[in-house]
C-alpha positions as YAML, in Angstrom:
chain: A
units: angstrom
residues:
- id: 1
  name: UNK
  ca: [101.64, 26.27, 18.75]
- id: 2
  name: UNK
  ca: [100.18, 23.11, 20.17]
- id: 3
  name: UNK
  ca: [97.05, 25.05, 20.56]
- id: 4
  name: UNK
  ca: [96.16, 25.54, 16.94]
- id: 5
  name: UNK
  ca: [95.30, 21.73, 16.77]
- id: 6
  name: UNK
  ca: [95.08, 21.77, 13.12]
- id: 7
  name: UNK
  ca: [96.71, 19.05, 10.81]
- id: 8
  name: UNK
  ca: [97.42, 21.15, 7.92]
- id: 9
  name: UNK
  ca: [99.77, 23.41, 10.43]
- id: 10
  name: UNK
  ca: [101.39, 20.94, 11.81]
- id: 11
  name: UNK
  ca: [102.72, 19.49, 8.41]
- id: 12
  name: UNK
  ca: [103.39, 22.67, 7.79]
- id: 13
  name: UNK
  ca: [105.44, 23.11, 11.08]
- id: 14
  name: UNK
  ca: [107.07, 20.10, 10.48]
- id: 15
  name: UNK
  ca: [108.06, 20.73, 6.64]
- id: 16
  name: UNK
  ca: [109.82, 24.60, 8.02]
- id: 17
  name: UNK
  ca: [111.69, 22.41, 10.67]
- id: 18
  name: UNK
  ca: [113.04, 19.44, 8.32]
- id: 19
  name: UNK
  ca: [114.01, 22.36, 5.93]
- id: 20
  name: UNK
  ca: [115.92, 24.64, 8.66]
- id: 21
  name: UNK
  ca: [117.24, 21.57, 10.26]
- id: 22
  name: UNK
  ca: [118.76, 20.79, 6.84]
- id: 23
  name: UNK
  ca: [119.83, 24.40, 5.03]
- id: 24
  name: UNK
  ca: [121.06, 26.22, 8.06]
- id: 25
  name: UNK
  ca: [125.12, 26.43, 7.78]
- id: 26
  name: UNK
  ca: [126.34, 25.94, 11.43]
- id: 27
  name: UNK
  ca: [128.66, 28.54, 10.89]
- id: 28
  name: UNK
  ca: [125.86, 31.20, 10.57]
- id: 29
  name: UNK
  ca: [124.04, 29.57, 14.01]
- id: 30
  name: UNK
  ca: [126.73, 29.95, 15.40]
- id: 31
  name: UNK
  ca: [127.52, 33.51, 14.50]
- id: 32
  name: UNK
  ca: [123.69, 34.51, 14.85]
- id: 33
  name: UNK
  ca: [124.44, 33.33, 18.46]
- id: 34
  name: UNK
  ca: [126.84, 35.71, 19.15]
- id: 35
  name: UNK
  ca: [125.39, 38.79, 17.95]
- id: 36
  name: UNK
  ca: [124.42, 41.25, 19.99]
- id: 37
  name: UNK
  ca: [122.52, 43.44, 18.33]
- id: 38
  name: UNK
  ca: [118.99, 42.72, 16.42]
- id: 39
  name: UNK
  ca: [120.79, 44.00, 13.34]
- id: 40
  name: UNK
  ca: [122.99, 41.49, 12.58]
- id: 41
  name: UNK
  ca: [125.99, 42.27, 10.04]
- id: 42
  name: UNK
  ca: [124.84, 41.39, 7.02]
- id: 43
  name: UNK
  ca: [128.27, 38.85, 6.37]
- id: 44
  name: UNK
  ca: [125.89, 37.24, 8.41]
- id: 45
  name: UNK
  ca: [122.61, 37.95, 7.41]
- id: 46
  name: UNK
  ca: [122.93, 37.80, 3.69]
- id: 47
  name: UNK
  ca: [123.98, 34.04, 2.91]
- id: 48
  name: UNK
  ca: [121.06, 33.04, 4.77]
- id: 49
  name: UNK
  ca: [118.61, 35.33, 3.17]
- id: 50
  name: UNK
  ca: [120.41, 33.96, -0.27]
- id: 51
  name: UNK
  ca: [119.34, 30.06, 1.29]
- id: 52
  name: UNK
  ca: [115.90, 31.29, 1.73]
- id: 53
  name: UNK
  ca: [115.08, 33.23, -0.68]
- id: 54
  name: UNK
  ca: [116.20, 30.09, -3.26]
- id: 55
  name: UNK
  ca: [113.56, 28.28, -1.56]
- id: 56
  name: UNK
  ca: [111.19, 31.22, -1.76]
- id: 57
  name: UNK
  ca: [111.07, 31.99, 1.74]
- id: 58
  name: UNK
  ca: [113.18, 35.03, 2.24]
- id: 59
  name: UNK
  ca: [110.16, 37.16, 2.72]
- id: 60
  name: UNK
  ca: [107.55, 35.48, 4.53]
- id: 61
  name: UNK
  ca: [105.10, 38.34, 4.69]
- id: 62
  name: UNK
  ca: [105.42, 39.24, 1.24]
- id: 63
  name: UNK
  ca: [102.19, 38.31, -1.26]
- id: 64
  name: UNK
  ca: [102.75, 35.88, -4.07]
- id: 65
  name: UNK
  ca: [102.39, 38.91, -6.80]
- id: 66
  name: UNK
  ca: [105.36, 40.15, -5.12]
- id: 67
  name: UNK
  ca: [108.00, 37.11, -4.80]
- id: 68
  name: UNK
  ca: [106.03, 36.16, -1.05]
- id: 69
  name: UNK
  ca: [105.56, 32.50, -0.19]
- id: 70
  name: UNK
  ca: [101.65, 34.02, 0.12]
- id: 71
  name: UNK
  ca: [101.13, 32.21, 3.60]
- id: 72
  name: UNK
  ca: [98.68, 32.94, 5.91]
- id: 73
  name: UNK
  ca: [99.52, 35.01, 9.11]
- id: 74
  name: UNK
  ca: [99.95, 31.77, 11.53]
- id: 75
  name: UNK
  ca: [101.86, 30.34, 9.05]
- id: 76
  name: UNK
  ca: [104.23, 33.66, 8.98]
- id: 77
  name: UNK
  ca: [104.41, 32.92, 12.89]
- id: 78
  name: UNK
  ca: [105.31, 29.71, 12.88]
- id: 79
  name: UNK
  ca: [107.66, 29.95, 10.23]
- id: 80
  name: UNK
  ca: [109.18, 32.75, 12.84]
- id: 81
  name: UNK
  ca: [109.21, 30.21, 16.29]
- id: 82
  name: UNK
  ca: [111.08, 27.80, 14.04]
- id: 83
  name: UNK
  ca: [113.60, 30.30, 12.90]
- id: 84
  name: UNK
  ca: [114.08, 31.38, 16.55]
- id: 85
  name: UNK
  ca: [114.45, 27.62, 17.72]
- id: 86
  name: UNK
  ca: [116.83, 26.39, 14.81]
- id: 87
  name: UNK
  ca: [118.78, 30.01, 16.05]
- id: 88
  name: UNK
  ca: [118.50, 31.28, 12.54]
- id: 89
  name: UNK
  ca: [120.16, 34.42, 11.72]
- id: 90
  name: UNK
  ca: [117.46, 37.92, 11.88]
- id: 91
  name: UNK
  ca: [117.26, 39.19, 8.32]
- id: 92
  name: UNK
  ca: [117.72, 42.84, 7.89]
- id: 93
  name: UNK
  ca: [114.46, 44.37, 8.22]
- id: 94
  name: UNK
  ca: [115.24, 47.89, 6.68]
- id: 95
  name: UNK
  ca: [114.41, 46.45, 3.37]
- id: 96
  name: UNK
  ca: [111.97, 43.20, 3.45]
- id: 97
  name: UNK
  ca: [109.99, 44.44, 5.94]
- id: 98
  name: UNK
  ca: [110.07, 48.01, 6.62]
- id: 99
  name: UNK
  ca: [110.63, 49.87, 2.83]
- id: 100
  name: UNK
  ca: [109.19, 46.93, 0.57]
- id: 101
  name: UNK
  ca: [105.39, 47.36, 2.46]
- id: 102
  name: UNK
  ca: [105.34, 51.10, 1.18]
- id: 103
  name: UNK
  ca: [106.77, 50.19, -1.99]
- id: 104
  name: UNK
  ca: [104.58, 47.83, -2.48]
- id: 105
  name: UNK
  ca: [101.77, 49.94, -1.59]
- id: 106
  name: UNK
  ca: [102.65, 53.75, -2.71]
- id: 107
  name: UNK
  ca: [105.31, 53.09, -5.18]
- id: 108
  name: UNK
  ca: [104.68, 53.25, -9.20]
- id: 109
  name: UNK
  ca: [104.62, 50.24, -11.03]
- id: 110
  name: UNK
  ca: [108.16, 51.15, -12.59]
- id: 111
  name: UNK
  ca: [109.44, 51.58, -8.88]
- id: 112
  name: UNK
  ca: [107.77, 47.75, -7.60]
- id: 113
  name: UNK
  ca: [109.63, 46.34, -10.83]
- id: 114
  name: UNK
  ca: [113.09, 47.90, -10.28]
- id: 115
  name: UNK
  ca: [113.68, 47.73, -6.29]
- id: 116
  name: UNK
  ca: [111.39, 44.54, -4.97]
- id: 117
  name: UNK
  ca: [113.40, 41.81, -6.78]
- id: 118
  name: UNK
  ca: [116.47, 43.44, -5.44]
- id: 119
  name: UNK
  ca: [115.34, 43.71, -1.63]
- id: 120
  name: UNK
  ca: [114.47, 40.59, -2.09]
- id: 121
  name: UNK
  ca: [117.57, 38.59, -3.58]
- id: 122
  name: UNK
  ca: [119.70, 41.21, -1.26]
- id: 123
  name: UNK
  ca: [121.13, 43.20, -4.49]
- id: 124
  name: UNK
  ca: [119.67, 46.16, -2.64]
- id: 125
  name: UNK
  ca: [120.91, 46.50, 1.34]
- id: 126
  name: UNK
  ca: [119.09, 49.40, 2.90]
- id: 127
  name: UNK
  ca: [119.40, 51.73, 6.12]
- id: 128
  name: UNK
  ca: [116.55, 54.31, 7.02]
- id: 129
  name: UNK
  ca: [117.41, 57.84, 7.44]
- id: 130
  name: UNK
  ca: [114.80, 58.96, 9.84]
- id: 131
  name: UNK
  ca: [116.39, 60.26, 13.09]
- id: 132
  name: UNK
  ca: [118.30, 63.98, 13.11]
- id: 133
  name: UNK
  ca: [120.08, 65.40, 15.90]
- id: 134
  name: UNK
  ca: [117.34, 67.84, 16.47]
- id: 135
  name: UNK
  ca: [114.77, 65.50, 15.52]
- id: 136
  name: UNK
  ca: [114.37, 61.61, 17.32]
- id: 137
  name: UNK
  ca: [111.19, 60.05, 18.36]
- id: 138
  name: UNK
  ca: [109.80, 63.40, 16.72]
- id: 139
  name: UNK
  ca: [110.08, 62.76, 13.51]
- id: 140
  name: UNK
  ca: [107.88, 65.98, 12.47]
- id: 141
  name: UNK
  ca: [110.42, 68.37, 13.74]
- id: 142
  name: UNK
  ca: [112.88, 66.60, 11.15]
- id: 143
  name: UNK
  ca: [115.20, 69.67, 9.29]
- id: 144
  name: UNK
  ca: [117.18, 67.72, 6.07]
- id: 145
  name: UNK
  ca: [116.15, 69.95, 3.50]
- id: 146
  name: UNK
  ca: [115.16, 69.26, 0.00]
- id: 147
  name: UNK
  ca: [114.79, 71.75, -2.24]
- id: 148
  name: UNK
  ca: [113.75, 71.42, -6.03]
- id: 149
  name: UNK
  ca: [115.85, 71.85, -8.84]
- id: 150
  name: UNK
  ca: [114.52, 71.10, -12.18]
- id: 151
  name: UNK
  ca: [114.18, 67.49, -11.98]
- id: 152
  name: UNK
  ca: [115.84, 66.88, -8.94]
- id: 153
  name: UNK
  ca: [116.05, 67.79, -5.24]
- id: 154
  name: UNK
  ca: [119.04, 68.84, -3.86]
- id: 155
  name: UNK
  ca: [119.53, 67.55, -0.11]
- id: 156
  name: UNK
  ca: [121.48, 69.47, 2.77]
- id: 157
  name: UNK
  ca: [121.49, 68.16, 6.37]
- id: 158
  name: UNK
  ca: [122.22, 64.93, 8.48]
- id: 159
  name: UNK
  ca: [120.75, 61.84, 9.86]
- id: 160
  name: UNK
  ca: [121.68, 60.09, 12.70]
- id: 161
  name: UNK
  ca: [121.15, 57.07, 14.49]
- id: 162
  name: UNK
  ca: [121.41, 55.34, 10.97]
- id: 163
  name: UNK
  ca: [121.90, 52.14, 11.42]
- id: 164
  name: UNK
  ca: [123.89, 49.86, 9.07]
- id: 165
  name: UNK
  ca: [124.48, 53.16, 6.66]
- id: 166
  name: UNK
  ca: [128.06, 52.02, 6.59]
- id: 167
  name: UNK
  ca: [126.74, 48.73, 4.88]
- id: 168
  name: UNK
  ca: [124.01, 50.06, 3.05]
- id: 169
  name: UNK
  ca: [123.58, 51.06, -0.64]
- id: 170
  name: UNK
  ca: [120.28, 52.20, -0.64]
- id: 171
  name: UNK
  ca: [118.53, 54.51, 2.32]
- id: 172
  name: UNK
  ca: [115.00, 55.37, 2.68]
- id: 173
  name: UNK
  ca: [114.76, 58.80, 4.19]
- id: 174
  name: UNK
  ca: [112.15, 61.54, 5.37]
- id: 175
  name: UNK
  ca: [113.43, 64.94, 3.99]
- id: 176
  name: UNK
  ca: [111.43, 68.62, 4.18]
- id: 177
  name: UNK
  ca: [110.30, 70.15, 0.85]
- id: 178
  name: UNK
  ca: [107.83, 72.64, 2.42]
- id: 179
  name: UNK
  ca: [108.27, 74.53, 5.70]
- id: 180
  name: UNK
  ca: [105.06, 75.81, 5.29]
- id: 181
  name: UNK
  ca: [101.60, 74.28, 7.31]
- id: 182
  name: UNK
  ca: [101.70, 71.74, 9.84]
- id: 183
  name: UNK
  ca: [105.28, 70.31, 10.37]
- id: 184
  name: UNK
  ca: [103.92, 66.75, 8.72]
- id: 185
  name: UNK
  ca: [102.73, 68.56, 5.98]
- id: 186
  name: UNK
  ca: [106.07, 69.56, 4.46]
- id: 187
  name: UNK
  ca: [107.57, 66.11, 4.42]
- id: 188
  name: UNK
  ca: [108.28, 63.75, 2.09]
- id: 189
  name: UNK
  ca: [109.75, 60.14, 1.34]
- id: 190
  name: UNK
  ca: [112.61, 59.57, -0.66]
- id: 191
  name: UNK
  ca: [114.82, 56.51, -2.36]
- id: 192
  name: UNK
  ca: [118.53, 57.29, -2.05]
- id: 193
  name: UNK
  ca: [121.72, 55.57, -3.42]
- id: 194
  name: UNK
  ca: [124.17, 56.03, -1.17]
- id: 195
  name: UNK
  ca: [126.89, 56.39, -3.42]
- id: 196
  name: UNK
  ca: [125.74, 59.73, -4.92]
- id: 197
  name: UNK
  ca: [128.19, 62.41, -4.36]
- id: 198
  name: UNK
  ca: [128.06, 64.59, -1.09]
- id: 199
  name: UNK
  ca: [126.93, 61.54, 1.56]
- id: 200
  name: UNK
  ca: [129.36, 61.59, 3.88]
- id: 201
  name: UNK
  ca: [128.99, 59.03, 6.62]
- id: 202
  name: UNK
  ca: [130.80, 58.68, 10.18]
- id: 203
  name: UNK
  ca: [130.29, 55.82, 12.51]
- id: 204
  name: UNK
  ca: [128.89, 56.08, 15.76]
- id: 205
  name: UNK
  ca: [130.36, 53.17, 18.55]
- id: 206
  name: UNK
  ca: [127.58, 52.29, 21.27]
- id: 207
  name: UNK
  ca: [128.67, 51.15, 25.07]
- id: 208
  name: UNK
  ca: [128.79, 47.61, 24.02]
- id: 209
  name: UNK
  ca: [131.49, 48.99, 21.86]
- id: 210
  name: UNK
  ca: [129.70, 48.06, 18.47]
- id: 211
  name: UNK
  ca: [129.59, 49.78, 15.15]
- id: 212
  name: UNK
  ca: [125.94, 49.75, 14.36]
- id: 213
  name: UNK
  ca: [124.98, 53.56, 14.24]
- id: 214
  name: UNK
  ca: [125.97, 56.10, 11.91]
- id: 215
  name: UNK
  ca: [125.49, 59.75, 11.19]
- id: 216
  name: UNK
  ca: [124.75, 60.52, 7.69]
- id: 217
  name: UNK
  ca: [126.03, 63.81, 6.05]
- id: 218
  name: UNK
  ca: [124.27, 65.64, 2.97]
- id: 219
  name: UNK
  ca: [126.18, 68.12, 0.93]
- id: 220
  name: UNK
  ca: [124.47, 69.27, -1.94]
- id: 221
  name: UNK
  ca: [123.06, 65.66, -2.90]
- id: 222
  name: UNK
  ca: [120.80, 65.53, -5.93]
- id: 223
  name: UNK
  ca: [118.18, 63.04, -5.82]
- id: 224
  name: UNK
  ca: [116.28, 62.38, -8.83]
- id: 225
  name: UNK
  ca: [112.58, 63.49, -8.26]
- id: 226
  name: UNK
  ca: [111.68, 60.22, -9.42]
- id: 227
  name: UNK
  ca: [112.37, 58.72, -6.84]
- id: 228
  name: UNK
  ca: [110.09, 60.21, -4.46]
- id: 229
  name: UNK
  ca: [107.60, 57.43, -2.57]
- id: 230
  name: UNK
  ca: [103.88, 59.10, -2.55]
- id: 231
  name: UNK
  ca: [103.28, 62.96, -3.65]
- id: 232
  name: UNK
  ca: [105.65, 65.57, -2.75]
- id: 233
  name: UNK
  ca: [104.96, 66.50, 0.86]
- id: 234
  name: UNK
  ca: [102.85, 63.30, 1.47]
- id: 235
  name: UNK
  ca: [105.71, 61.71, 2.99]
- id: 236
  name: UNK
  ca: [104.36, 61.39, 6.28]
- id: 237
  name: UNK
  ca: [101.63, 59.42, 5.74]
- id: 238
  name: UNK
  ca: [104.15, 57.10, 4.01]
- id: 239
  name: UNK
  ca: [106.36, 57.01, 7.00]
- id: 240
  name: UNK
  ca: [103.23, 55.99, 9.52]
- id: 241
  name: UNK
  ca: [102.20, 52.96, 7.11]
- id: 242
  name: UNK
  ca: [106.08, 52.06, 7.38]
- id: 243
  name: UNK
  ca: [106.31, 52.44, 11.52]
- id: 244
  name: UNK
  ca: [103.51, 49.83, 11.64]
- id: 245
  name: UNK
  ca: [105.28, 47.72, 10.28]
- id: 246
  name: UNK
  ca: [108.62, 48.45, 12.23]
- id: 247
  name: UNK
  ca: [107.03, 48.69, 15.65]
- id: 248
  name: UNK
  ca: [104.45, 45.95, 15.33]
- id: 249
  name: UNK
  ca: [106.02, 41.99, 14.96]
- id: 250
  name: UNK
  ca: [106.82, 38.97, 16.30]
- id: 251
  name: UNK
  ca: [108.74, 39.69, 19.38]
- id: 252
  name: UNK
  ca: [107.82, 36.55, 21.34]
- id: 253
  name: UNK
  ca: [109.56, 33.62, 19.31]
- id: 254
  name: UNK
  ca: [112.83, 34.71, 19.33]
- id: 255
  name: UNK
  ca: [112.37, 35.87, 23.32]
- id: 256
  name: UNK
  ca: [111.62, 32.18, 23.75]
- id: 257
  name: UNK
  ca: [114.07, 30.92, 21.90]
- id: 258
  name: UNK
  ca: [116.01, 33.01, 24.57]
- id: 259
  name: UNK
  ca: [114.71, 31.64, 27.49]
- id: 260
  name: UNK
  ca: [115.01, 28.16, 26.30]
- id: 261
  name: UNK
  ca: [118.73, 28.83, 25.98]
- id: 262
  name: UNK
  ca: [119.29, 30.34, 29.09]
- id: 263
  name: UNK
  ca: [117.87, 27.06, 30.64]
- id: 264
  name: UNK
  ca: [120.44, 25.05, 29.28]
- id: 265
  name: UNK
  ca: [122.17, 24.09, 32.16]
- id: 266
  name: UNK
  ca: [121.02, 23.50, 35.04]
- id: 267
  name: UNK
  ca: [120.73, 26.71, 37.36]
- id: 268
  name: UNK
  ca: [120.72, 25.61, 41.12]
- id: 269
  name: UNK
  ca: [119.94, 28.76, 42.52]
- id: 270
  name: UNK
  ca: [115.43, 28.90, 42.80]
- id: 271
  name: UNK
  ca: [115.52, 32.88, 42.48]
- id: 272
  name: UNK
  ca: [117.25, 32.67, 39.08]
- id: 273
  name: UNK
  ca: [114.61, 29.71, 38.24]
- id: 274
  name: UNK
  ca: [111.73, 31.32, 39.61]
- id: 275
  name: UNK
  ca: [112.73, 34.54, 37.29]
- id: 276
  name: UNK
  ca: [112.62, 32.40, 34.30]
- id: 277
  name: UNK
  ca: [109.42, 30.55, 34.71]
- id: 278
  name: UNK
  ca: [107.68, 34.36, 35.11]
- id: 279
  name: UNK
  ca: [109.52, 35.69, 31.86]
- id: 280
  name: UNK
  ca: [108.86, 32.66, 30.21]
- id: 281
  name: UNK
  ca: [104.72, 32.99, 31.23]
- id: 282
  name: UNK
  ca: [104.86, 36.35, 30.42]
- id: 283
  name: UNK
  ca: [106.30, 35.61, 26.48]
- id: 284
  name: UNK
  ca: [103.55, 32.94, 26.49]
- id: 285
  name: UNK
  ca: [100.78, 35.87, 27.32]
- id: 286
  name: UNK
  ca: [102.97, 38.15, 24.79]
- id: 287
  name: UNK
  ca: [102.39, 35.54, 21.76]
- id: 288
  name: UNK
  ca: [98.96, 35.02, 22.65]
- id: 289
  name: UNK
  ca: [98.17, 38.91, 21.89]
- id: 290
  name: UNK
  ca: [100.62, 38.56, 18.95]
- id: 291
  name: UNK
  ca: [98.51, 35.70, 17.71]
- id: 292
  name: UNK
  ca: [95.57, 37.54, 17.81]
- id: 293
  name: UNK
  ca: [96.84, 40.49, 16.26]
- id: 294
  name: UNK
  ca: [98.19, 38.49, 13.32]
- id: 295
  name: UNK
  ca: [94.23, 36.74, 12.79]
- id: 296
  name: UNK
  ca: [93.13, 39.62, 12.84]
- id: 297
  name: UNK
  ca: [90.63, 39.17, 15.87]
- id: 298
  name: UNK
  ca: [89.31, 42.60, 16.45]
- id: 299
  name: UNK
  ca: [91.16, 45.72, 17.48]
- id: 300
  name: UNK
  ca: [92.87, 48.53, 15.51]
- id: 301
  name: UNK
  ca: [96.47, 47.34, 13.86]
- id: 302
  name: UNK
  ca: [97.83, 50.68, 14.58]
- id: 303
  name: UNK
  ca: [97.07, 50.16, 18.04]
- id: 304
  name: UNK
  ca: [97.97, 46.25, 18.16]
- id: 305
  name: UNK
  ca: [101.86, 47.85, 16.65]
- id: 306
  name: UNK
  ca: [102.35, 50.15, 19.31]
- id: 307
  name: UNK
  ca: [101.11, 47.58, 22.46]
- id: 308
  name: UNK
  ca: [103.24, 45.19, 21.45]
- id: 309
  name: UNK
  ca: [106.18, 47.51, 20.83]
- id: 310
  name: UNK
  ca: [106.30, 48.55, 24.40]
- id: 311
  name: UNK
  ca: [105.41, 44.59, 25.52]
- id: 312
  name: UNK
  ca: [108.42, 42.98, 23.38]
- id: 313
  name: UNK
  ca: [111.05, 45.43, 23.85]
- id: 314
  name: UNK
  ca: [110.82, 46.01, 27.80]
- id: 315
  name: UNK
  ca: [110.22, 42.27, 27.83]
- id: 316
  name: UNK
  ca: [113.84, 41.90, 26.18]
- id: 317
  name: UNK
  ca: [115.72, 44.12, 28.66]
- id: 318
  name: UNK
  ca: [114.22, 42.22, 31.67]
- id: 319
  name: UNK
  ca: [115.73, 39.05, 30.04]
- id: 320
  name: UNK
  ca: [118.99, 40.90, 29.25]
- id: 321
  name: UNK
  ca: [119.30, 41.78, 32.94]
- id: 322
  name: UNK
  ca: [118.19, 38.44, 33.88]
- id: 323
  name: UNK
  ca: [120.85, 36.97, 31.64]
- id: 324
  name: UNK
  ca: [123.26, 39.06, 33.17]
- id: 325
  name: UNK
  ca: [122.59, 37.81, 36.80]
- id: 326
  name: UNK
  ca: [123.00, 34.01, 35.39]
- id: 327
  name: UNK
  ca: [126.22, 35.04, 33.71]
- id: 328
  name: UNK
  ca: [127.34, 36.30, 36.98]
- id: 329
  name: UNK
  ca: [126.18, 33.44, 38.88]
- id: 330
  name: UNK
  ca: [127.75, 30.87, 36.47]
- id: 331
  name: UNK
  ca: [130.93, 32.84, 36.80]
- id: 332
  name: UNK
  ca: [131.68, 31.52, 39.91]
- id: 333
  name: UNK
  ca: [128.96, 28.17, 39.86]
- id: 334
  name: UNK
  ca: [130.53, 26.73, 36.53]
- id: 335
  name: UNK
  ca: [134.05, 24.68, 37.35]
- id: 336
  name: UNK
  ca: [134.70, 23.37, 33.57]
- id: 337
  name: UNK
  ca: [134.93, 27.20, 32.71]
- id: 338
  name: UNK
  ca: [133.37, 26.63, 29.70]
- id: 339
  name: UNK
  ca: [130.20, 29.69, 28.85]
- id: 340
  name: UNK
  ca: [127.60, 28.92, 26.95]
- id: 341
  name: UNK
  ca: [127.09, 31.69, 24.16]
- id: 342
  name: UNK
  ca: [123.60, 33.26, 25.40]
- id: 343
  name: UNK
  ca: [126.02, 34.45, 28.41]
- id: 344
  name: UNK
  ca: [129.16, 35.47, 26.91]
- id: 345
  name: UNK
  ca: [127.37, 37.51, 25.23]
- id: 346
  name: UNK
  ca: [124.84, 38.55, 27.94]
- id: 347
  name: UNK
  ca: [126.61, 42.18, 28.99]
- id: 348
  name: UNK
  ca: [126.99, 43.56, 25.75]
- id: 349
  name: UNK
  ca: [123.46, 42.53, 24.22]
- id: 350
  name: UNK
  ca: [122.53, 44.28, 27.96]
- id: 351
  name: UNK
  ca: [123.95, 47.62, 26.58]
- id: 352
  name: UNK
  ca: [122.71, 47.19, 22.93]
- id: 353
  name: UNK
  ca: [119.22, 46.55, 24.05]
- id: 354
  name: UNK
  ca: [118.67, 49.48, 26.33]
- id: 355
  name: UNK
  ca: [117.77, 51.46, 22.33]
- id: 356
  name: UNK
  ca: [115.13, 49.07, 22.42]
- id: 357
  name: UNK
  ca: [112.66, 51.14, 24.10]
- id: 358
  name: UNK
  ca: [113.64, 54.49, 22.41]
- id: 359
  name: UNK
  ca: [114.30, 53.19, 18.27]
- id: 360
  name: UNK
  ca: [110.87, 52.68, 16.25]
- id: 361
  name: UNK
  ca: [109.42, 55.95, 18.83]
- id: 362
  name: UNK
  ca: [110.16, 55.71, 21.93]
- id: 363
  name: UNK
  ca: [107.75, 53.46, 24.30]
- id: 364
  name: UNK
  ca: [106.83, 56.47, 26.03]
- id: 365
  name: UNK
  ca: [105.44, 58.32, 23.14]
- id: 366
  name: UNK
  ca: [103.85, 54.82, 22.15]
- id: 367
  name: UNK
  ca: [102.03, 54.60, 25.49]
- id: 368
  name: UNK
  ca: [100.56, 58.32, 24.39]
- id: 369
  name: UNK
  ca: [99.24, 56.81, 20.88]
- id: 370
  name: UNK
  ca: [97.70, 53.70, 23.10]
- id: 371
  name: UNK
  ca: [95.98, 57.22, 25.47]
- id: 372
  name: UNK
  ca: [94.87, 58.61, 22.58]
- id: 373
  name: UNK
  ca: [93.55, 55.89, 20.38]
- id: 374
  name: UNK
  ca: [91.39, 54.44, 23.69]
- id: 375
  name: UNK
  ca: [90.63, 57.91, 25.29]
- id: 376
  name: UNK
  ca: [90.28, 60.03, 22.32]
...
């Protein structure tokens, strides 16, 4: 940040900072603090995104027409390194900044008016219902079927991997209406309350022994055609605008914010030290490419989304396992006994984090795009 030299930021800066050193409940710092997961509950999330959105700042890349702040990319990023230092809570994604975009950008004008205001005031929590059991970082082999039925389609199939389903009342899914053609070519994007009858939905505990996941259920679930995203079997061209914005971001602020933490106390041993001054260079080269991806300084966005996919998430699992060897080390350094939070918590964020590289496509199958895009 202090290389932006610009006046007008740095009152900016400053106003975010007075305004989250104010509004943010300690309570909710302290809970963010403890999550493990990216996803944090939204008993959590929610009051916070109530605070912010009262000051109109609940969706910072939002545009004004929509309920945005309308700030400029840097300011978007700095509004995000002084979330990540204050230890703000994440907001859920699913709906400000993964459905809203294609809303925003394939939905009817009746669909903008009825779901943005509630994604934004957090009426409207949402889980995506991408992933099958046949069907993962592929999402073209995907098998939920939806077949037409006067005015509506009537769904049969599951989803997995659906995170924060149990919470949810809306989902955003990818369902097949044409088997014919390519595979894309028979998809499309639907709007789902997840109260209608025939969702069934069972939990699915990870290592770190959270409830996060889900598998979804449908049994003869009608689904108004109305509220189909795009033309019928147009969905995937929906579902690649949304992955850009759920694989690109702003990985490097709150990475920082966990280095900074780990460096709390003092750390005698110079491995451990010499560990963090290369992960913390690294995050420094990581939100120099994420600053130039948010100006806009050259280079295709698709391609910006997938680099720094693969460059934030394996950047987070070195500093789980590096948090892991501190917690270790501390367990036997430390003589008050008393743990600071970013190590309690260091195991199970450890086991959470190893989705990292495999949710949003896996890194592997992001490292063919990056081929492809640069070799042809």
């Amino acid at each position: 940040m202090d290389m932006l030299n610009d006046p007008a930021l740095d009152a900016f800066q400053s106003e975010v900072r007075a305004f989250l050193d104010a509004a943010l409940p300690d309570g909710l710092r302290h809970a963010a603090a403890r999550a493990t997961s990216v996803f944090i509950d939204p008993a959590i999330s929610l009051p916070w995104q109530r605070i912010l959105n009262a000051r109109g700042w609940a969706a910072p890349d939002w545009p004004a027409e929509f309920g945005g702040p309308g700030w400029s990319e840097i300011e978007r990023y700095i509004f995000a390194a002084e979330c990540a230092r204050a230890g703000a809570p994440n907001l859920a994604p699913m709906g400000l900044k993964m459905v809203a975009p294609v809303i925003m950008h394939y939905g009817s004008a009746e669909q903008r008016a009825h779901y943005l205001p509630r994604i934004l005031s957090g009426q409207d929590y949402w889980c995506q219902g991408f992933s099958e059991p046949g069907a993962g970082s592929d999402l073209a082999a995907l098998q939920l079927r939806a077949t037409s039925d006067g005015d509506d389609y009537v769904l049969n199939g599951s989803k997995i991997w659906t995170t924060h389903a149990h919470f949810a009342n809306r989902m955003f899914a990818l369902v097949r209406t044409s088997s014919e053609g390519k595979p894309q070519a028979g998809i499309s994007f639907l709007l789902l309350d997840m109260a209608t009858p025939g969702i069934q939905i069972e939990p699915i505990r990870t290592l770190a022994g959270d409830h996060e996941f889900n598998q979804v259920f449908f049994d003869d679930v009608r689904v108004p055609q109305a509220n189909r995203l795009g033309a019928e079997n147009q969905g995937w061209s929906v579902a690649k605008h949304l992955l850009t914005f759920e694989r690109g971001g702003k990985y490097a602020p709150s990475l920082l914010g966990r280095i900074e933490r780990l460096r709390e106390r003092p750390i005698a041993d110079p491995v451990l030290r010499t560990r963090l001054g290369r992960e913390a260079v690294s995050l420094r080269a990581l939100q120099a490419l994420e600053l130039k991806a948010m100006r806009g300084l050259g280079g295709n966005p698709a391609l910006y989304a997938s680099a720094l996919k693969i460059l934030g998430t394996e950047a987070a699992q070195r500093i789980d396992v590096l948090a892991c060897d501190i917690a270790g080390y501390a367990a036997w350094a430390d003589s008050d006994g008393q743990t600071p939070t970013e190590l309690a918590v260091a195991v199970p964020r450890y086991l959470n984090d190893r989705a990292a590289s495999i949710y949003a496509g896996s890194n592997e199958i992001q490292r063919d795009l990056i081929a492809r895009q640069i070799l042809g």
